[in-house]
C-alpha positions, -999 to +999 in steps of 0.1 A: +613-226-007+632-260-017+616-291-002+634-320+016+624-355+000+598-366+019+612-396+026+637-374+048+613-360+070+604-381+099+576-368+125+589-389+160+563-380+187+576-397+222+550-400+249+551-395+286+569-427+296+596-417+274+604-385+288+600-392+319+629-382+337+666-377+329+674-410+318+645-415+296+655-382+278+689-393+273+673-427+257+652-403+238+683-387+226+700-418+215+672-424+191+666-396+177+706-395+170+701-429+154+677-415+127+704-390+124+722-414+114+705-429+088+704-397+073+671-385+080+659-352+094+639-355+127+610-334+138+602-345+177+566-344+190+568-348+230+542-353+254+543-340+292+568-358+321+549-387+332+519-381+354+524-340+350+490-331+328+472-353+355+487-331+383+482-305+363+443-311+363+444-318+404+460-287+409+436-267+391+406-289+406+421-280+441+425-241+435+389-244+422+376-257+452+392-226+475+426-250+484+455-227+473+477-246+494+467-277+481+473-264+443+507-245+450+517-277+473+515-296+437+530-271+416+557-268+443+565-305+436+566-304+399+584-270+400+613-291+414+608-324+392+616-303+365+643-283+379+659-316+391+655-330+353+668-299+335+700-299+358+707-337+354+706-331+313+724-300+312+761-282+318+758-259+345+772-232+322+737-235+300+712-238+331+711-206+340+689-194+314+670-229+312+663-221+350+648-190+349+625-197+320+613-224+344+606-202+373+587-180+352+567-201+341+560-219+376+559-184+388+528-170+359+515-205+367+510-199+409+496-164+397+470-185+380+463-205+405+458-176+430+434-160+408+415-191+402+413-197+439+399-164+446+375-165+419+363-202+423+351-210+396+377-233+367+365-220+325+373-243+302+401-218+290+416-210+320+418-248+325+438-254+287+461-223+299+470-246+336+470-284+320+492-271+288+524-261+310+532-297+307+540-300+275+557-262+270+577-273+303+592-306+287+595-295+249+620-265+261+638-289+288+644-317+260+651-289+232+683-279+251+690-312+266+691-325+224+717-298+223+738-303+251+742-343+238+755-329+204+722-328+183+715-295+164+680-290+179+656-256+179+623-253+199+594-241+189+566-231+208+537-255+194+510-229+195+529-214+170+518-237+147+487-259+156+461-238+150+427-251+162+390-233+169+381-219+202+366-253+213+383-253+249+392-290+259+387-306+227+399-282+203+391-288+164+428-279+143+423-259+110+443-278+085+450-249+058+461-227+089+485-257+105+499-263+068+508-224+066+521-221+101+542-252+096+562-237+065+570-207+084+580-221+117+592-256+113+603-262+074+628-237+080+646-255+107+646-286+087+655-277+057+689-261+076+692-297+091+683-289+124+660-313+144+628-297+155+612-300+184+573-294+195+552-305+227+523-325+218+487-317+227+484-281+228+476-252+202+464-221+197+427-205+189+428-194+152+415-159+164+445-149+186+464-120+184+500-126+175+515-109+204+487-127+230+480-167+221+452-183+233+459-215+248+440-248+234+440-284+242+433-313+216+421-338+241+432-363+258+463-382+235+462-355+217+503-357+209+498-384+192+471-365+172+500-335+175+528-356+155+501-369+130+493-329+120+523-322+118+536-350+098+508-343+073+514-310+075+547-312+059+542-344+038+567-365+057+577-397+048+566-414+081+552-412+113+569-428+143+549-431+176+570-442+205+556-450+235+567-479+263+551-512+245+565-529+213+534-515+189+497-527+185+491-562+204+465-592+194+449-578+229+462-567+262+489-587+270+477-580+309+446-604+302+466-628+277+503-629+287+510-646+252+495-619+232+515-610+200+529-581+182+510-574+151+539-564+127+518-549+100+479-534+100+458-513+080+446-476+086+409-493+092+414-515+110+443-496+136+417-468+139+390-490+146+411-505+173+420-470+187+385-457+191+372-492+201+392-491+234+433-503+222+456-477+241+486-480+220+469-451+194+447-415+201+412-424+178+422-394+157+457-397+155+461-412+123+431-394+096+455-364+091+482-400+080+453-417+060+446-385+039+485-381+030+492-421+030+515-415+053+530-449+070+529-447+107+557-471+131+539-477+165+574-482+184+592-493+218+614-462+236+628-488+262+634-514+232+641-490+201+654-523+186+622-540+179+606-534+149+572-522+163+538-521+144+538-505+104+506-488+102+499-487+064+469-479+037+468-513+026+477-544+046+491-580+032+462-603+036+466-622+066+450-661+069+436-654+106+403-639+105+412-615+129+444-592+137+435-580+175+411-578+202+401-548+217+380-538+250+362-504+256+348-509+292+327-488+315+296-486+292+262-482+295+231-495+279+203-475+274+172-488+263+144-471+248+108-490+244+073-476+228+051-492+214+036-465+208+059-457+184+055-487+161+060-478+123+064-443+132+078-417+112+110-397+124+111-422+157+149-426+150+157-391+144+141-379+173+163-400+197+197-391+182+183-354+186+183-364+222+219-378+220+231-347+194+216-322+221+235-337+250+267-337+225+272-380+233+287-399+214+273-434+207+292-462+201+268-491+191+230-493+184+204-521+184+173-521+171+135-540+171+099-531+158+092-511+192+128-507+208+160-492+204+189-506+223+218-478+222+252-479+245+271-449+254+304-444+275+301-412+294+274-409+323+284-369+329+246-359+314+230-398+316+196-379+339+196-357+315+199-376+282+170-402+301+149-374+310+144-360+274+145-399+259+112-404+284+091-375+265+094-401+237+093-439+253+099-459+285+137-458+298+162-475+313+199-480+317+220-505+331+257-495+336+288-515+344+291-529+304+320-538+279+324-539+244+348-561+226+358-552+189+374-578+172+394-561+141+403-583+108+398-577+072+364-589+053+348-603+082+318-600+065+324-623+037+342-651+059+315-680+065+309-692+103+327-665+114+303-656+137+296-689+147+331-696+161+332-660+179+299-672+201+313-707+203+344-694+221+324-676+245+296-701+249+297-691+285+295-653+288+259-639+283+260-615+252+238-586+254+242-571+220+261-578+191+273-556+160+282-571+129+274-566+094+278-524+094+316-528+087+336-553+070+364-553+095+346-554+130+326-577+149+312-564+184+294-572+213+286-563+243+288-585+277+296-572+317+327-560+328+331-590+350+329-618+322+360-592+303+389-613+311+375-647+303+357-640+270+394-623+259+416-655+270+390-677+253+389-654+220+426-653+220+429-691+221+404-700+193+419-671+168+452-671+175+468-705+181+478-709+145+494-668+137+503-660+102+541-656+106+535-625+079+514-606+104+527-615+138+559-614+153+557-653+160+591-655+169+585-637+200+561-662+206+592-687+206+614-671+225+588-669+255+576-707+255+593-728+282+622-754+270+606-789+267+618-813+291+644-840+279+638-874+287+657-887+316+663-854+332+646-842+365 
């Protein structure tokens, strides 16, 4: 098969915000028109309408419980949301078939939701089969709507091509299998110049039968992680993520309102700020990128103008220690004292066992000559987790924690780094700290309440003075207030 130039093929993954509702998707359209344009060849990653996967989840939860009339009440509601969307985007000679694709699938949907409420009792699978109609719904409804604006589109059913295990919920993709399923599905389309597009999030278990997919779900974010498979898939010449903020931030520009755009960052240190709590990103969305050096554009749907975040292997050094601040909140700290255990062999291993067991994830660890400090952010199987951690050593857990990541490059080797950090927030008691273990993050951990203050104060030590070649400093320009002449009241 011939191969586009990489550098034609675009993966453009547009989030829930941006496919809101009719006017959204004609916005959508406009873009994707303008890397038309520019002579590129588009394949379009979308999430779910706005707020549909979470009712998605409530119905379900409700027809679990016994409410069928509380389930069928929501799918009633987003049944017409849809319908009300498709007919604003499309001729009335082209909805016909549009609508009865939608009523089918509303209608196998109810059917579901009947069974389930009959049964009681919500499987993992039954639940990817409910919270995946989101995405099918949308990618179909903006398919045609690309082509009733003039855009040579085709749709294609992502389970056709994102091929994961049978992990339910947080399903594992197979790379070869995406790869292979991608040439056959997608490539084609492209290669003919038509603009392809796929719904985010959802796949297929590698051991379906053709005729009979089974329904899997990457996770929560998972279109971002979507567009990044597939643009590794193909070896596409970018990644463009476009969601409703202008790219990556120096923190939440809720806390500091004069928080800046960081114009370019590193593969590191953007995944670091996507696990570590930053929004903007999925955690996994960008290894499939890192592994093909592909560049990924974090980008603005309402202001396709701005020139976003550039997500690249290797970032221009940047004179501020630090490029953003990031918050992961709603942690707990468990600790874990024996001195029993002092100079013991295997102590360690035996309380990640605990933690590998309980399948938790841990996100920072402490340690002394008779305790082990560890902090965790799900309390789903916290009794449990304590319970086996007390055959080993006294326990207790505090909940109600943060942790702030701060994200630069060779932190490590910067000299009273570490002194300024704690300086800044002089104030706010520090309960653990994390830095040495990577050369681009310093942590902490302080309450949730003390959050807001440690940020503003962090912000104002390390970013007074931005690097003009990192962060859109202009914007930083345009928002401060005109001085006040002399002689004028």
């Amino acid at each position: 098969m011939n191969k586009l130039p990489v550098s034609r093929l675009v993966v453009m993954k547009f989030g829930g915000t941006s496919v809101e509702d009719a006017v959204a998707i004609k916005r959508t359209a406009s873009i994707v028109q303008g890397r038309r344009d520019k002579g590129l060849t588009p394949i379009v990653v979308v999430s779910a309408m706005a707020k549909v996967t979470d009712q998605l989840f409530a119905a379900a939860a409700a027809a679990a419980r016994g409410d069928r009339s509380g389930a069928l009440a929501i799918t009633a509601r987003l049944r017409n949301r849809h319908f009300e969307t498709a007919k604003a985007l499309i001729s009335a000679e082209t909805i016909c078939d549009l609508g009865q694709w939608v009523e089918s699938e509303f209608g196998s949907l109810d059917e579901v939701l009947r069974g389930l409420a009959a049964v009681g009792e919500l499987t993992p699978r039954i639940s990817d089969m409910i919270v995946s109609v989101g995405e099918r719904l949308s990618s179909r409804i903006i398919a045609e709507a690309f082509r009733h604006y003039g855009l040579d589109a085709a749709h294609v059913d992502a389970r056709q091509c994102i091929v994961t295990d049978a992990q339910h919920g947080k399903a594992i993709p197979q790379d070869s299998l995406i790869e292979q399923r991608l040439r056959e599905h997608v490539l084609p389309h492209a290669l003919a110049g038509r603009i392809v597009v796929i719904g985010g999030f959802i796949g297929s278990a590698a051991d379906s039968a053709p005729d009979k997919l089974i329904t899997t779900t990457l996770g929560r974010g998972g279109s971002d992680f979507t567009a990044a498979l597939v643009g590794g898939g193909i070896d596409a010449g970018s990644i463009e993520i476009w969601t409703d903020v202008n790219g990556i931030m120096t923190t939440d520009p809720r806390i500091v309102p004069g928080a800046l755009r960081v114009k370019t960052i590193s593969f590191e240190e953007a995944a670091e700020l996507a696990y570590f709590g930053a929004k903007v990103l999925h955690p996994a969305t960008i290894l499939p990128a890192v592994r093909k050096n592909i560049p990924v554009l974090v980008l603005n749907s309402h202001n396709p103008q701005n020139e976003g975040t550039r997500i690249i292997s290797l970032a221009p050094h940047c004179r501020s220690p630090f490029k953003s601040i990031a918050v992961k909140r709603r942690l707990t700290i468990i600790d874990v004292v024996a001195s029993r255990m002092l100079m013991s062999h295997g102590y360690l291993r035996a309380i990640f066992d605990v933690f590998d067991k309980h399948k938790c994830p841990v996100d920072m660890v402490s340690t002394s000559e008779v305790s082990v400090s560890l902090t965790v952010d799900s309390n789903e199987k916290l009794p449990e987790i304590a319970a086996d951690l007390s055959q080993l050593a006294d326990v207790k857990y505090e909940g109600r924690k943060a942790l702030v990541c701060m994200v630069g490059e060779n932190i490590r080797g910067q000299n009273g780094i570490a002194a300024r950090v704690f300086q800044a927030i002089r104030h706010v008691n520090v309960r653990m700290i994390s830095q040495g273990a990577s050369e681009i993050n310093m942590s902490f951990m302080i309450e949730e309440d003390d959050v807001e203050e440690a940020i503003r104060s962090l912000h104002a030590e390390f970013f007074s003075d931005p690097d003009p070649e990192i962060f859109d400093v202009e914007a930083l320009k345009e928002r401060a207030p005109e001085p006040v002449k002399e002689g004028v009241s």
